[in-house]
C-alpha positions as CSV (number, residue, x, y, z in Angstrom):
1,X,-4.0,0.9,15.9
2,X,-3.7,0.5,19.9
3,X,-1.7,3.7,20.2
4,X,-1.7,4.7,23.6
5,X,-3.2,8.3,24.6
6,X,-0.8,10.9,25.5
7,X,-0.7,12.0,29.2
8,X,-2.5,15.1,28.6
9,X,-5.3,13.5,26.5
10,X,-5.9,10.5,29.2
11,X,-5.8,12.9,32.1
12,X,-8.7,15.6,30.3
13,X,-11.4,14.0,31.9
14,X,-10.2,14.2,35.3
15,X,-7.9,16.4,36.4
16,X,-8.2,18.9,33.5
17,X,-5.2,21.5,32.1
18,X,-5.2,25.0,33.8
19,X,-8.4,26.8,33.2
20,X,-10.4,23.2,33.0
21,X,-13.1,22.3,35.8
22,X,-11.4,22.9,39.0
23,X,-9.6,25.9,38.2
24,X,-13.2,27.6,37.0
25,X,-15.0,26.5,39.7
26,X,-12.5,28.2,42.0
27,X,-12.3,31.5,40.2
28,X,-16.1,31.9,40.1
29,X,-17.0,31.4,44.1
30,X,-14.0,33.7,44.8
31,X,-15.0,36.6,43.5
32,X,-19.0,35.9,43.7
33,X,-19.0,37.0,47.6
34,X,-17.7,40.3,47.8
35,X,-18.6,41.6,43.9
36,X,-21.0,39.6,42.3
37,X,-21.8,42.7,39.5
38,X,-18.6,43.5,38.8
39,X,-17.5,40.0,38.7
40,X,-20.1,39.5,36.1
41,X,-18.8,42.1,34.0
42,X,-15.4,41.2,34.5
43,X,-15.8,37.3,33.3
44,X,-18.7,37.8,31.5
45,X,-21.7,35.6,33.7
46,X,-24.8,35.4,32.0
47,X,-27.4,36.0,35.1
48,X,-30.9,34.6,34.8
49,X,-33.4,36.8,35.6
50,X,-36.5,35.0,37.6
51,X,-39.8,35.6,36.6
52,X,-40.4,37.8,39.7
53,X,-37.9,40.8,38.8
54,X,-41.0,41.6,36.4
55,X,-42.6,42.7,39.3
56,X,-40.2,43.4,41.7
57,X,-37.7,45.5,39.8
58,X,-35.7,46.3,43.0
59,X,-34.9,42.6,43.3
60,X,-31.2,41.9,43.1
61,X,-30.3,37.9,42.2
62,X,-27.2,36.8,44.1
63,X,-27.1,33.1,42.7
64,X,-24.3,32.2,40.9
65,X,-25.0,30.9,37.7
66,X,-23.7,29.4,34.9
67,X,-20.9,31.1,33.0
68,X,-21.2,32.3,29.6
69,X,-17.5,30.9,28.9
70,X,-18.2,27.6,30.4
71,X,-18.9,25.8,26.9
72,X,-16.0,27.8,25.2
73,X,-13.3,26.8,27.9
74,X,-14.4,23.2,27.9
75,X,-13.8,23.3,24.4
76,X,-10.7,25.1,24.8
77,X,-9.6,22.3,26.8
78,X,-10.8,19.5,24.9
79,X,-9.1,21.1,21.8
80,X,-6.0,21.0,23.6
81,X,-5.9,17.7,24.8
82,X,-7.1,16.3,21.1
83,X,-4.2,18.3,19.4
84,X,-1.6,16.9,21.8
85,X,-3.4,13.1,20.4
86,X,-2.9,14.2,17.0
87,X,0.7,14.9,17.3
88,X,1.4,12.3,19.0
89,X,0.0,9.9,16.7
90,X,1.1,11.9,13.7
91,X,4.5,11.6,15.0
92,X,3.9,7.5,15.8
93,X,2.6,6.8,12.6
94,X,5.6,9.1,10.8
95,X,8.0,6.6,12.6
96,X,6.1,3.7,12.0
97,X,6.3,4.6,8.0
98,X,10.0,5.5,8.2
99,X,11.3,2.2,10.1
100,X,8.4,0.1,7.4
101,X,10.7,2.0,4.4
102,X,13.9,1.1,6.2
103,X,13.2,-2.6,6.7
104,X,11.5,-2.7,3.0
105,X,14.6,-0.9,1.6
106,X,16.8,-3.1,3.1
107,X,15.2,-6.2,2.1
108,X,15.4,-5.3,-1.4
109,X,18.7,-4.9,-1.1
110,X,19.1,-8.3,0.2
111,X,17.1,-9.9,-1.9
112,X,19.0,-8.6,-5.2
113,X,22.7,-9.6,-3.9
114,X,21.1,-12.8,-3.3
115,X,21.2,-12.6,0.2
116,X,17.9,-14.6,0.5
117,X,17.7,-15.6,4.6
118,X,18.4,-11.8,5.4
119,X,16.1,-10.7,3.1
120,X,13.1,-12.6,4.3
121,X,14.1,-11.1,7.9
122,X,13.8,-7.7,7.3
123,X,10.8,-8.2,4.9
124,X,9.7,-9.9,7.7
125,X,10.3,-7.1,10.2
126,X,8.1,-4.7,7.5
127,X,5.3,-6.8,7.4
128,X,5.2,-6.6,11.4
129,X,5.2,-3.1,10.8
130,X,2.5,-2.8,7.7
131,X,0.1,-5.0,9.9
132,X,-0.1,-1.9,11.9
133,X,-1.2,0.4,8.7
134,X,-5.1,0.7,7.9
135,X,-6.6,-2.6,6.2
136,X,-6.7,-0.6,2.8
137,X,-3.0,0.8,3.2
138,X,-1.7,-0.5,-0.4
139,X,1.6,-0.8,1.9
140,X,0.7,-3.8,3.8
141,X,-0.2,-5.8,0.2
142,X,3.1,-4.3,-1.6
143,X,5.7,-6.2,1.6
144,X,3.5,-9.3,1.5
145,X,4.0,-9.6,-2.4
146,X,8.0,-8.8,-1.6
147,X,7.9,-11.2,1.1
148,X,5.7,-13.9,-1.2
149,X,8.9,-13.2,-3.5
150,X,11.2,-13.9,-1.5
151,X,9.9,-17.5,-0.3
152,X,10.0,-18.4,-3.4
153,X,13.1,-17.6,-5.0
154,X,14.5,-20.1,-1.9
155,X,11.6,-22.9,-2.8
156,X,9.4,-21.9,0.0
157,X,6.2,-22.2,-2.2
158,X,4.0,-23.3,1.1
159,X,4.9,-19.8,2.6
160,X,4.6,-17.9,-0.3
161,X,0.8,-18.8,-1.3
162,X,-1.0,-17.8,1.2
163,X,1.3,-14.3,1.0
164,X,0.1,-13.7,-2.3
165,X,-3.7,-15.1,-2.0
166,X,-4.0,-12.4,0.7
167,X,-2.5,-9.4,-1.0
168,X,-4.4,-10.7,-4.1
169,X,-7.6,-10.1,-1.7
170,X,-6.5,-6.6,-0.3
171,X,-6.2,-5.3,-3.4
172,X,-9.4,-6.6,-5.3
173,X,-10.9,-5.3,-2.1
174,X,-8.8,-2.1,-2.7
175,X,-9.4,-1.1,-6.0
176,X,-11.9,-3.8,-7.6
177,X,-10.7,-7.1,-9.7
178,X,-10.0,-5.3,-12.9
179,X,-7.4,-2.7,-11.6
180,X,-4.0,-2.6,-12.7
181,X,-2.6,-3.0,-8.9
182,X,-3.3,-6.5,-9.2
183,X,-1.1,-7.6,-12.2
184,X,2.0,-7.6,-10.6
185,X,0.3,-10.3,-7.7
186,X,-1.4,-12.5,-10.3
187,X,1.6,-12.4,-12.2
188,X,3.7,-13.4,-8.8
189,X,1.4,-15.9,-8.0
190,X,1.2,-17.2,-11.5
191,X,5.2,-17.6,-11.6
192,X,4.9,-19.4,-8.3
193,X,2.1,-22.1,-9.8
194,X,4.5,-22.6,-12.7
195,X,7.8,-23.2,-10.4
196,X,5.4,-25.8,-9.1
197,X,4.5,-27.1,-12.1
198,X,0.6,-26.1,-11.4
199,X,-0.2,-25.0,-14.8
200,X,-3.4,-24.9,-15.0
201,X,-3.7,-22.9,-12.0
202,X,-1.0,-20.3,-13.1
203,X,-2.9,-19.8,-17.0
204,X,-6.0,-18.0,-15.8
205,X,-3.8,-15.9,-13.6
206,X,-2.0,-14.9,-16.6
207,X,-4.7,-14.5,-19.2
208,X,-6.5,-12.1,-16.3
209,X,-3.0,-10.1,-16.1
210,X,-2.6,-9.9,-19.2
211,X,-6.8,-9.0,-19.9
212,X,-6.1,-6.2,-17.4
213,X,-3.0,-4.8,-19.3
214,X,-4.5,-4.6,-22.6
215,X,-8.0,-2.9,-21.3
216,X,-5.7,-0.1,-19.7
217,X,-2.8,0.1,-22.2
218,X,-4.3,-1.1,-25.4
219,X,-2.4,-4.2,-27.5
220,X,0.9,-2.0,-28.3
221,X,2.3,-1.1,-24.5
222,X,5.5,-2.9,-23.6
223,X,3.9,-4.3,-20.3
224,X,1.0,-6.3,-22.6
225,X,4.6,-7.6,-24.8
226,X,6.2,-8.7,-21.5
227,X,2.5,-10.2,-20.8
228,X,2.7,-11.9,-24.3
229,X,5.7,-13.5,-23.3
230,X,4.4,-14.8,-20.1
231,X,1.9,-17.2,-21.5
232,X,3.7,-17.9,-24.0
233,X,6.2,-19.4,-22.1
234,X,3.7,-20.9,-20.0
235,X,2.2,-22.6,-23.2
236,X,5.8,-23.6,-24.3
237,X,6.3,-25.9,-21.2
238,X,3.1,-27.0,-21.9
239,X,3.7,-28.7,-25.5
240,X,0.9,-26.5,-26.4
241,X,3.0,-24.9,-29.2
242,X,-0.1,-23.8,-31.6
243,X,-1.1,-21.9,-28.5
244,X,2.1,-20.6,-28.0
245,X,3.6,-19.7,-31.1
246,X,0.7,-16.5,-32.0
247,X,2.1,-15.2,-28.8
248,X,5.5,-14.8,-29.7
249,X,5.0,-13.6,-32.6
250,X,2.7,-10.9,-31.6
251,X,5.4,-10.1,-29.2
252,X,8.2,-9.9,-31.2
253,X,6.2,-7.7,-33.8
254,X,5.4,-5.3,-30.8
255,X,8.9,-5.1,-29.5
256,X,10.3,-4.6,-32.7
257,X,7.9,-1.7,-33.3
258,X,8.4,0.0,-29.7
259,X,12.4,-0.6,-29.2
260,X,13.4,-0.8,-32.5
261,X,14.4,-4.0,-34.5
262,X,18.4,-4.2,-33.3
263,X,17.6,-3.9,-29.4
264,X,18.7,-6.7,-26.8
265,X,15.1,-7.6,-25.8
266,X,14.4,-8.6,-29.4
267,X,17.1,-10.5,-29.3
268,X,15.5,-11.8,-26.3
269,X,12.1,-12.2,-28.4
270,X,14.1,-13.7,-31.1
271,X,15.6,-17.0,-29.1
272,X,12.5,-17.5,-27.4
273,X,10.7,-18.1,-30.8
274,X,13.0,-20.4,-32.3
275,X,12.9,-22.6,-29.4
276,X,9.7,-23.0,-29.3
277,X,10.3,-23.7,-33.7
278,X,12.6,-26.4,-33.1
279,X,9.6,-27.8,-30.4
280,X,7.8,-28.1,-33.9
281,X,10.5,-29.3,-36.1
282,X,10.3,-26.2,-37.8
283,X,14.6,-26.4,-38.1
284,X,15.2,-23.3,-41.1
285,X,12.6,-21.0,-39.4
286,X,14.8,-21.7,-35.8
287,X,18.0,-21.2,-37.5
288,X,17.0,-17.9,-38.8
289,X,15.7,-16.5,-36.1
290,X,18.8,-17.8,-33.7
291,X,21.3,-16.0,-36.3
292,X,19.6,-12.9,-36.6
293,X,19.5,-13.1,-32.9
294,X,23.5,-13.7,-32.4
295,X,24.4,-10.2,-34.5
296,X,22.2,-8.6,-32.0
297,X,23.9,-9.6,-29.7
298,X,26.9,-9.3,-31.1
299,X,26.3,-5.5,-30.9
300,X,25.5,-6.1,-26.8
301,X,27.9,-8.8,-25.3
302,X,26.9,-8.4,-22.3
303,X,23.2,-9.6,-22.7
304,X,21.9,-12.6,-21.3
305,X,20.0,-15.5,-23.8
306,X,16.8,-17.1,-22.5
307,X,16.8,-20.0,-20.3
């Protein structure tokens, strides 16, 4: 991640901390001249003894030799110059992660008071920061989705593609092409091919969403519903309406089951359906379905009909 090496890491090989090479190699001639036997005992030499003190018991061996704590204090030393790397790039990356939540945070923020220009720059600023993650962190493919997002809510679609194409890529890498991490980038990248009027490349984007949904939740979960709904819609601008309609109303049935039949998204459910009715000339069914919709939301005035 080009984190540079702390001081005391870079400087192990030369210079060493207290106790390294020099230090030893000082210590040991000191004391050899005037003590050698004692000095032995004292630091714990491991003395060699030649072939010839077989024979020669009265033979005394002067040589200084290599130390029995030689390996354990260049460990010693090594150990402490690798822990001083680890904190330090512990604390690097804990920084790194904290300023990537700040600008992410703050882009959402943005981005939801409509406060698209600022957005982009601090989702911007995260992505600088995700690049530095590992290739696999989910991190770097969640702020180019956000950042994908944000390009096109202002008509950027040339930006936004290649955004989502490569946290599409990261993730199949990630996780395989079947994983749930991917709906919410094929559905992004889906939404942007139908702002562009690319149909046909937004439709298998959302039939693999929505293939992935229904393998992991089953046909009943409110995420397949809101999946339902998705190509539906897509269908719906299409003029494909016999396509469209068993959609809705698979929808409809499931939100009715899971929210109950009086809540807003019904409603929701309810208006979508009937547009695409009167699409067919199918007046009476609309109507019905608009008026049980309007003492829905009669109940919740504050809800929002579909565009």
């Amino acid at each position: 991640m080009g984190y540079s090496q702390s001081p005391a890491h870079r400087s192990g090989g030369r210079k060493g901390p207290p106790g390294g090479r020099a230090g030893r190699t000082l210590r040991l001639f000191s004391g050899r001249q005037r003590h050698p036997t004692r000095d032995y005992e004292r630091i714990g030499i491991q003395r060699v003894v030649p072939l010839s003190k077989a024979a020669h018991p009265e033979y005394h061996d002067r040589r200084v030799l290599t130390p029995s704590l030689t390996k354990s204090v260049n460990l010693q030393g090594l150990a402490g110059g690798l822990l001083s790397f680890l904190f330090l790039f512990s604390t690097l990356a804990c920084q790194q992660a904290s300023r990537w939540d700040e600008y992410l945070s703050n882009g959402a923020k943005a981005y939801e008071q409509g406060r698209y220009s600022e957005a982009e720059r601090w989702l911007q600023d995260a992505l600088r920061e995700a690049e530095r993650f590992r290739s696999n962190d989910s991190r770097l493919a969640t702020t180019l989705d956000d950042l994908a997002e944000v390009y096109r809510a202002q008509g950027k679609f040339a930006e936004a593609e290649p955004l989502y194409r490569r946290s599409l890529a990261l993730r199949e890498k990630a996780v395989g092409p079947e994983h749930s991490d991917l709906v919410g980038t094929l559905n992004g990248l889906g939404d942007l091919y139908r702002a562009q009027g690319k149909f046909a490349e937004a439709e298998p984007l959302y039939r693999r969403s929505l293939t992935i949904l229904e393998q992991k939740h089953g046909r009943s979960h409110p995420e397949v519903g809101a999946g339902l709904e998705r190509l539906g819609d897509l269908y719906r601008a299409q003029g494909k309406f016999a396509e469209a309609e068993p959609l809705y109303r698979r929808s409809l049935a499931l939100w009715e089951r899971v929210l109950g039949r009086e809540h807003p998204h019904v409603a929701t459910s309810l208006e979508k359906y009937a547009l695409l009715l009167r699409s067919m000339n199918r007046e009476a069914e609309a109507a019905a379905m608009e008026a049980r919709a309007k003492a829905i939301r009669s109940k919740q005035p504050r809800a929002n009909p579909p565009k």
